[in-house]
C-alpha positions as CSV (number, residue, x, y, z in Angstrom):
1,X,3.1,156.5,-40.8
2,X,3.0,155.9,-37.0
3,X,2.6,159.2,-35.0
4,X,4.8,160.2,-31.9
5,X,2.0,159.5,-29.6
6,X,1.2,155.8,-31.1
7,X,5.1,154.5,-31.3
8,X,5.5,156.2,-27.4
9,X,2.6,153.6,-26.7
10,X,4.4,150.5,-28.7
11,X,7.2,151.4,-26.9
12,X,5.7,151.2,-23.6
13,X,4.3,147.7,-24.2
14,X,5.4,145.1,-21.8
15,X,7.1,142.4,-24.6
16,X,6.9,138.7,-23.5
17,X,10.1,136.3,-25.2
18,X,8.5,132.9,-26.1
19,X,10.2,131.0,-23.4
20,X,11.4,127.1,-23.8
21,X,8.4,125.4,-22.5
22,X,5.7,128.2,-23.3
23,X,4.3,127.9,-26.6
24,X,3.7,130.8,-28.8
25,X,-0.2,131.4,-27.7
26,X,0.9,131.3,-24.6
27,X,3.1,134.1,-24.9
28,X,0.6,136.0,-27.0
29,X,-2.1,135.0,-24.1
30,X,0.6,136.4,-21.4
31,X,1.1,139.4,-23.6
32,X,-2.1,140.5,-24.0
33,X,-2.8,140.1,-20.1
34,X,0.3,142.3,-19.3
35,X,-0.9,145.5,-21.8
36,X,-4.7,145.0,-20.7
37,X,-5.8,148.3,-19.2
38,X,-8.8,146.0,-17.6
39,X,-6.5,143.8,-15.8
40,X,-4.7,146.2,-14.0
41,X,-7.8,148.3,-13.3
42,X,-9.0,145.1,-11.9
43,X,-6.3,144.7,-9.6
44,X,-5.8,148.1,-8.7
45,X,-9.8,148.5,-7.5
46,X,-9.5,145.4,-6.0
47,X,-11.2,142.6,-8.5
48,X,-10.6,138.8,-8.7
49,X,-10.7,139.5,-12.7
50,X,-11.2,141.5,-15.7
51,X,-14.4,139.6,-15.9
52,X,-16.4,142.2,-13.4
53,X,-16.3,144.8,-15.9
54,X,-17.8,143.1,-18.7
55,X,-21.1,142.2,-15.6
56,X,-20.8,145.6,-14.4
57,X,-20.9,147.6,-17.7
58,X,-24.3,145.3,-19.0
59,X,-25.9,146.2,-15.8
60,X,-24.7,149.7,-16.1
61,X,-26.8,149.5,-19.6
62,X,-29.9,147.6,-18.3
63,X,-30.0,147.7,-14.7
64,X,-31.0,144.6,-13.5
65,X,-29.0,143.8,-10.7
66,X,-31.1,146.1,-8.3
67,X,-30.7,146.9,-5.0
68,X,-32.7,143.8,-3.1
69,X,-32.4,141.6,-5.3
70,X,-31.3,137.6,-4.8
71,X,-28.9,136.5,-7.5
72,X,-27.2,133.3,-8.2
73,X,-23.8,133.2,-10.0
74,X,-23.2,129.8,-11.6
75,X,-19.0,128.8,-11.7
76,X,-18.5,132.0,-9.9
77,X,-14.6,131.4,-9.2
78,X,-12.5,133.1,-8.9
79,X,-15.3,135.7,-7.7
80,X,-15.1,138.8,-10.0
81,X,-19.2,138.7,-10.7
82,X,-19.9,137.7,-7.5
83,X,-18.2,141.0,-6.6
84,X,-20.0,143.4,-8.6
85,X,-23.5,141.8,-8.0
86,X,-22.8,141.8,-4.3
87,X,-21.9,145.4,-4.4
88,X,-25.1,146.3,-7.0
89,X,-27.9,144.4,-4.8
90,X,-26.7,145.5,-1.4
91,X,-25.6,142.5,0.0
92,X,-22.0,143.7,0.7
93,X,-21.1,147.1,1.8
94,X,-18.1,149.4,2.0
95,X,-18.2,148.8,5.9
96,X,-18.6,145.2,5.7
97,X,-21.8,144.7,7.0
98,X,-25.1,143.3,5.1
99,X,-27.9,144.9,3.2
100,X,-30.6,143.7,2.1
101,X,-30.0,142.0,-1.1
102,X,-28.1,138.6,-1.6
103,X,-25.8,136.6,-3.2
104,X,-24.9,133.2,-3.5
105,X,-21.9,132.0,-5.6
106,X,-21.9,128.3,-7.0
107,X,-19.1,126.4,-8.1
108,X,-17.2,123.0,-8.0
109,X,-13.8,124.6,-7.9
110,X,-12.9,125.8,-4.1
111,X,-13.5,129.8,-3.9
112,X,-12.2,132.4,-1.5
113,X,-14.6,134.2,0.4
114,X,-16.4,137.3,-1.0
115,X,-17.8,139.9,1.5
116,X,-21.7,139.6,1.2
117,X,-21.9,136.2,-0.6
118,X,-22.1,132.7,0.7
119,X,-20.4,130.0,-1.4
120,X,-21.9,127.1,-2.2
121,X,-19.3,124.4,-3.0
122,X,-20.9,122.3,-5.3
123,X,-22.0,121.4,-8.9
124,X,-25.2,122.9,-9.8
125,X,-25.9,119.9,-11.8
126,X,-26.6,118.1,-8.7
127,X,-30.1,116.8,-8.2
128,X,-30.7,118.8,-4.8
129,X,-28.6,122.0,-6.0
130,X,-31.9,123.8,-6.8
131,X,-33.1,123.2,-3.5
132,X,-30.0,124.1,-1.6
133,X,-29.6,127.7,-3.5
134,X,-33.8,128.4,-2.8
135,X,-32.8,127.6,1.0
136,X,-29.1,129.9,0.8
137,X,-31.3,132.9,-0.9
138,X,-34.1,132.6,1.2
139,X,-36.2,132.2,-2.0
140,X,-36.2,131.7,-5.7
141,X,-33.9,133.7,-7.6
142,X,-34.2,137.3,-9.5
143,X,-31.1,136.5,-11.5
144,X,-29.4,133.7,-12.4
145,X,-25.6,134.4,-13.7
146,X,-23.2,132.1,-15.7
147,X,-20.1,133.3,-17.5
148,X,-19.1,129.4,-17.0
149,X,-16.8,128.5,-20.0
150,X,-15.5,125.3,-20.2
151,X,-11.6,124.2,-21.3
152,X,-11.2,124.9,-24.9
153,X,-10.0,122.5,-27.0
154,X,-8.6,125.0,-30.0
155,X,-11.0,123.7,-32.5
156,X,-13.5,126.7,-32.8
157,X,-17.0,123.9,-33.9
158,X,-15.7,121.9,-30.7
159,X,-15.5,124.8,-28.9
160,X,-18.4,126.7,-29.4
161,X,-21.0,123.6,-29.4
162,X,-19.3,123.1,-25.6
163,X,-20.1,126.9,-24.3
164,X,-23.6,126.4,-25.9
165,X,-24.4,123.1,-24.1
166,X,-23.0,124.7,-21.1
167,X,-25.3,127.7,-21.7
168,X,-28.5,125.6,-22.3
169,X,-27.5,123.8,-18.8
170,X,-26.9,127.3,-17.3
171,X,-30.7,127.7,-18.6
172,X,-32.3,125.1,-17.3
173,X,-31.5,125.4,-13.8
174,X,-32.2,128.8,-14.0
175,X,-36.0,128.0,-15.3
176,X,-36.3,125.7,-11.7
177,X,-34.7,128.9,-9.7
178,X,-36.2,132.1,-11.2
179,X,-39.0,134.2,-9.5
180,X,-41.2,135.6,-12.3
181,X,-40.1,138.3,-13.8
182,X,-36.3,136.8,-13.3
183,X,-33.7,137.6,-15.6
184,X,-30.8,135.2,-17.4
185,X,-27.6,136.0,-18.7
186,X,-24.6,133.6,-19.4
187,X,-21.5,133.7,-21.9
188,X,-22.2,132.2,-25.5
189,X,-19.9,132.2,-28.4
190,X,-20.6,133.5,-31.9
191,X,-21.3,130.1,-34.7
192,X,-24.8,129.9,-35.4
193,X,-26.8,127.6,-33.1
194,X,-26.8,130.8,-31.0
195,X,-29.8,131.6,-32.3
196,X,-31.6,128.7,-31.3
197,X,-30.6,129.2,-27.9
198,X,-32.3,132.6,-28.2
199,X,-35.4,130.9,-29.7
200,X,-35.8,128.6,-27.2
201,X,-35.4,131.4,-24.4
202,X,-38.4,133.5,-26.1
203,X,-40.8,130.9,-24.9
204,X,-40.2,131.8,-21.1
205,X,-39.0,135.1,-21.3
206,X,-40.6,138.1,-22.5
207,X,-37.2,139.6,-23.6
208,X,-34.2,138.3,-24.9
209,X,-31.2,139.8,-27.1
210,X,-27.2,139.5,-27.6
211,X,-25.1,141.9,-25.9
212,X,-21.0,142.9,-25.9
213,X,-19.7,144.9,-23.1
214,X,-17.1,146.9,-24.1
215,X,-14.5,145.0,-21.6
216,X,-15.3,141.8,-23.8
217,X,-12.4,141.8,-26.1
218,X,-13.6,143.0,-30.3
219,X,-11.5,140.2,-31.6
220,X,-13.4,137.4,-29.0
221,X,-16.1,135.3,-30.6
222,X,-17.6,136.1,-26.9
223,X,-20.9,137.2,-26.5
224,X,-23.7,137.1,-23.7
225,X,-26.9,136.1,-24.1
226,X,-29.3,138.2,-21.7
227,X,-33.1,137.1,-21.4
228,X,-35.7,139.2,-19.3
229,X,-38.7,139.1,-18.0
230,X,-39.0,135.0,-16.9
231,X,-42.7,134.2,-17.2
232,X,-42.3,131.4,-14.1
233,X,-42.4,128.5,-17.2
234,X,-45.9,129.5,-18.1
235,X,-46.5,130.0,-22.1
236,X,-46.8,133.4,-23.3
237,X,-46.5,135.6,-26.5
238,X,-43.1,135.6,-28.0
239,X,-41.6,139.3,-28.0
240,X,-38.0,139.6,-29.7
241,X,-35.6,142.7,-28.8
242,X,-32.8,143.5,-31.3
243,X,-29.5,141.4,-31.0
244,X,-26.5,144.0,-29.9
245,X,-23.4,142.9,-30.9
């Protein structure tokens, strides 16, 4: 039985009609966005996406995104992370000037400017892109950020082995550009070769585990992989934390 409170709520749910040329997922897609209390928080506090929540509420948990800090975001458009870490590290502040933290955003796609960040238009797969973020940051990085997710094909094995590769690219650079002690955290999908990704990760960091913000949606195969404590690529003791998911 469906209480007063619960049908007043169905009955204030914006309802999309499957128009000629939109397929059905992309109504349920358009849906979705409409009645997503993240979306129009996002826009109403001013955020490129609903994205910044999911980055904000992990560094609410683990605070790593301090204030001083140098931070990469990798495929930062439209901007949303960029955003928050700007905000967290103190390189963009309410009155628009520039603390002392900093923030550079990399991406092939053009992005708008974000107060505090310098853009970097380019693939970080480029040979001298290591070289041209240490000379934007001032420095190696502190963390490295990638909630890069390539097309999707609708075939979940196709799909997840592509976020994975993507994720394990995300590492690499991230292994040329982290200061000791550096943290990692990029999107991943739930499907089993996860795990080796973590695996893999516990040979340069001292921490790694699975997290799931609460903006990341429950029915979303989404998760992010976080990994702390970057030993600078020298061997050390494996040290597993719990996965969260």
């Amino acid at each position: 039985m469906t209480s007063k409170s619960g049908g007043r709520q169905d009955r204030l749910k914006v309802r999309v009609k499957t128009a000629k040329r939109r397929s059905a997922a992309s109504t349920r897609w358009l849906q979705r966005q409409l009645n997503d209390p993240y979306v129009a928080k996002a826009r109403s506090e001013g955020y490129r996406s609903r994205a910044a929540y999911k980055l904000a509420e992990i560094d609410d948990k683990y605070g790593f995104l301090k204030p001083g800090a140098r931070v990469v975001d990798l495929g930062a458009a439209p901007g949303g992370w960029s955003q928050v870490a700007a905000e967290r590290v103190g390189a963009a502040q309410g009155n628009g000037t520039k603390g002392k933290g900093k923030v550079v955003a990399i991406d092939i796609l053009e992005m708008d400017p974000v107060a505090g960040v310098e853009v970097l238009h380019l693939d970080f797969l480029d040979d001298t892109a290591p070289d041209q973020l240490r000379a934007a940051l001032g420095g190696p990085a502190d963390v490295v950020l990638s909630d890069i997710a390539p097309p999707t094909t609708g075939h979940k094995q196709t799909d997840h082995l592509r976020i994975m590769g993507m994720c394990e690219t995300a590492l690499e650079f991230a292994r040329e550009v982290l200061a000791p002690g550096g943290t990692f955290l990029a999107k991943v999908l739930r499907g089993g070769t996860e795990t080796q990704l973590l695996n893999d990760m516990k040979r340069d960091f001292d921490k790694v585990r699975h997290v799931k913000p609460p903006a990341s949606r429950a029915d979303s195969a989404e998760l992010y992989v976080m990994a702390t404590g970057f030993r600078g690529g020298e061997a050390g003791e494996d040290e597993t934390d719990g996965q969260e998911a």
